[in-house]
C-alpha positions as CSV (number, residue, x, y, z in Angstrom):
1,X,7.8,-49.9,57.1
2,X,10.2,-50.7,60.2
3,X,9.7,-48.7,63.7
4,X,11.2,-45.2,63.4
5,X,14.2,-44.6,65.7
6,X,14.1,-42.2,68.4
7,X,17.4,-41.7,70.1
8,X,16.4,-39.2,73.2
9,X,19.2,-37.3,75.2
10,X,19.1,-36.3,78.7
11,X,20.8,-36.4,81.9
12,X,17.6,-36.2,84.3
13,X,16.3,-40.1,84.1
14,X,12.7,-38.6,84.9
15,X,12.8,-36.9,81.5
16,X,13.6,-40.1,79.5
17,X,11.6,-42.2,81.3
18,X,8.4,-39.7,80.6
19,X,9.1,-39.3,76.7
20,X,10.2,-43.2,76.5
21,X,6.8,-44.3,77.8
22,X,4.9,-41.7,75.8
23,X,6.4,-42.3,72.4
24,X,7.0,-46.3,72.7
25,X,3.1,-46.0,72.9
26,X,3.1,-44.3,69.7
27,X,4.6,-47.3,67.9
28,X,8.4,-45.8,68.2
29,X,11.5,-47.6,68.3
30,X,13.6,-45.6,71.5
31,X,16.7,-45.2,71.8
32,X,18.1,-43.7,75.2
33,X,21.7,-41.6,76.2
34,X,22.2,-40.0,79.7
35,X,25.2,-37.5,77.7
36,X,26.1,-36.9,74.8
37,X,29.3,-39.1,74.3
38,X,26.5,-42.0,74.9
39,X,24.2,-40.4,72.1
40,X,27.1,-40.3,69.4
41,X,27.8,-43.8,70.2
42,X,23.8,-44.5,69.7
43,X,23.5,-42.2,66.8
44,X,25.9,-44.0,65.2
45,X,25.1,-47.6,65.9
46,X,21.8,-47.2,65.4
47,X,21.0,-44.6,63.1
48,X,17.9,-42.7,64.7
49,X,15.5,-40.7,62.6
50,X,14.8,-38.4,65.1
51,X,17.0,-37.1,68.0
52,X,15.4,-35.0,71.3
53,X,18.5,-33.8,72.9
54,X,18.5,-31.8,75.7
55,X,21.2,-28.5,75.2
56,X,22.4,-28.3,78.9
57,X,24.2,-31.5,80.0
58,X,27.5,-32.2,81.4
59,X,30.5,-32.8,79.9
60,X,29.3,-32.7,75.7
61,X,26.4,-30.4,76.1
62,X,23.9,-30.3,73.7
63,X,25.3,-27.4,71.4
64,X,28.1,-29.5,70.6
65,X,26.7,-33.0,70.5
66,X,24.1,-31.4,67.6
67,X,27.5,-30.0,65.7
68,X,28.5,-33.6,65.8
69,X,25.2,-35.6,65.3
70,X,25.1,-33.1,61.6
71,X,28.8,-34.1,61.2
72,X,27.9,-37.8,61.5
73,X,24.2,-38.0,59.8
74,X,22.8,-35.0,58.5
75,X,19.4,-37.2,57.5
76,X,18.5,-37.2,61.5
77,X,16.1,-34.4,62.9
78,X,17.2,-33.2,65.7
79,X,14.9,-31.3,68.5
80,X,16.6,-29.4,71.3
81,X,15.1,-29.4,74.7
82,X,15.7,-26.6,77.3
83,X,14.3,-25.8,80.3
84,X,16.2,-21.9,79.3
85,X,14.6,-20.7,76.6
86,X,17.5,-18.4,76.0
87,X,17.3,-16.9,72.6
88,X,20.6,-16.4,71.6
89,X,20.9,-19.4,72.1
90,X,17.8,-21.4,70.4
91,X,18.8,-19.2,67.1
92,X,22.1,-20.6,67.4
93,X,20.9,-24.4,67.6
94,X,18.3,-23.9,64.4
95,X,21.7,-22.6,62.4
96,X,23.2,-25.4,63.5
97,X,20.7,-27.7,62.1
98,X,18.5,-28.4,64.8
99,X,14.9,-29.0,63.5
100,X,13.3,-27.4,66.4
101,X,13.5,-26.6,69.8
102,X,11.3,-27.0,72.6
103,X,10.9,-25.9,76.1
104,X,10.5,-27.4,79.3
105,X,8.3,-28.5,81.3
106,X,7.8,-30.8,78.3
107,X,4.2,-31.1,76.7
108,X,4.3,-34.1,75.2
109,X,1.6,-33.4,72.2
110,X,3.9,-30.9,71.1
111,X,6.6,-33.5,71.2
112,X,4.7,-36.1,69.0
113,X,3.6,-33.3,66.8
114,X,7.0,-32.4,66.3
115,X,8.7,-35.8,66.1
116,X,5.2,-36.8,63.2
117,X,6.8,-33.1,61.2
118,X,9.7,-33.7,60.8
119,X,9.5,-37.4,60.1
120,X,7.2,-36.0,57.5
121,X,9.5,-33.7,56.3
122,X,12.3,-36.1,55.7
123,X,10.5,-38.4,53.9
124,X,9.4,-35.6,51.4
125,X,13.2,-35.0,50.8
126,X,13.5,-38.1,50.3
127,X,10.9,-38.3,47.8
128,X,12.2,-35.0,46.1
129,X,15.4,-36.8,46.1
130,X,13.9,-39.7,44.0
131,X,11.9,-38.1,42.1
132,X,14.8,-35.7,40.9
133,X,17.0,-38.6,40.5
134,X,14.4,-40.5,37.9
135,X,13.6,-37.5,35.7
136,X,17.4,-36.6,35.1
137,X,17.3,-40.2,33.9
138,X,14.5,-39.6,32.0
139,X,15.3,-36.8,30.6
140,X,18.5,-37.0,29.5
141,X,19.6,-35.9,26.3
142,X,19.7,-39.7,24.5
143,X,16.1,-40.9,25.5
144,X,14.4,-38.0,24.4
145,X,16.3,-37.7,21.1
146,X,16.2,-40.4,18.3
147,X,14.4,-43.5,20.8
148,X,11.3,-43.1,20.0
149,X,9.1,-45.1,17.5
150,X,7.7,-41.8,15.6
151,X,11.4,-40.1,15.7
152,X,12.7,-43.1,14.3
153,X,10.5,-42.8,11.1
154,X,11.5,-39.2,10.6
155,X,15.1,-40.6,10.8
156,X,13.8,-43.0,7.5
């Protein structure tokens, strides 16, 4: 399997520079943006598995570059960083389709724990996906009807 993607988001240099080292050393592929008209561009160059984007930025803050990211690829997780834990506003992001949201100061085993979920969780879509896929194949009405061996000598 190739290095997962991680495109992260922020405007503070110390905060990609932190998680870059940290997750590089978990075998990721990192991807970085200072804003978010960088991380569209990324997102959709590159394709990233997993997105930490920070919510407040300037110019595209985080709110809206998540609106865009699920526009563009709805198969990428995307985690929300804040260092304002406002709820209105974290409820807002999860309706959006933001997989998660964490706080800062950043602890970075919660960040690999999250990043290892929901890379987990997307490839057990994608195996629902399959797996729905190859028994409507199966199952569909002419190979389960007059194909088999046993079905054929009843037809005799």
């Amino acid at each position: 399997m190739s290095p997962r993607k991680i495109l992260l988001v922020d405007d503070e240099p110390h905060v990609l520079e932190l998680l870059s080292v940290a997750l590089e050393e978990e075998g990721y592929t990192i991807l970085l943006a200072n804003n978010g008209k960088e991380a569209l561009a990324q997102l959709k160059k590159e394709q990233p598995q997993v997105v930490l984007l920070d919510i407040r930025m300037p110019g595209l803050d985080g709110v809206e570059v998540l609106r865009r990211i699920k526009e563009i690829n709805q198969a990428s997780s995307v985690i929300m960083m804040t260092a304002y834990g406002a709820m209105d506003t974290v409820v807002k992001v999860i309706q959006l389709g933001a997989y998660d949201y964490l706080t800062k100061p950043l602890d970075l085993e919660k960040v690999k724990v999250l990043i290892r979920r929901s890379l987990e969780a997307q490839e057990l879509a994608q195996e629902v996906t399959s797996l729905r896929s190859k028994l409507k194949e199966k199952y569909q009405l002419e190979n389960i009807v007059g194909k088999h061996p046993k079905m054929l000598e009843v037809y005799k």
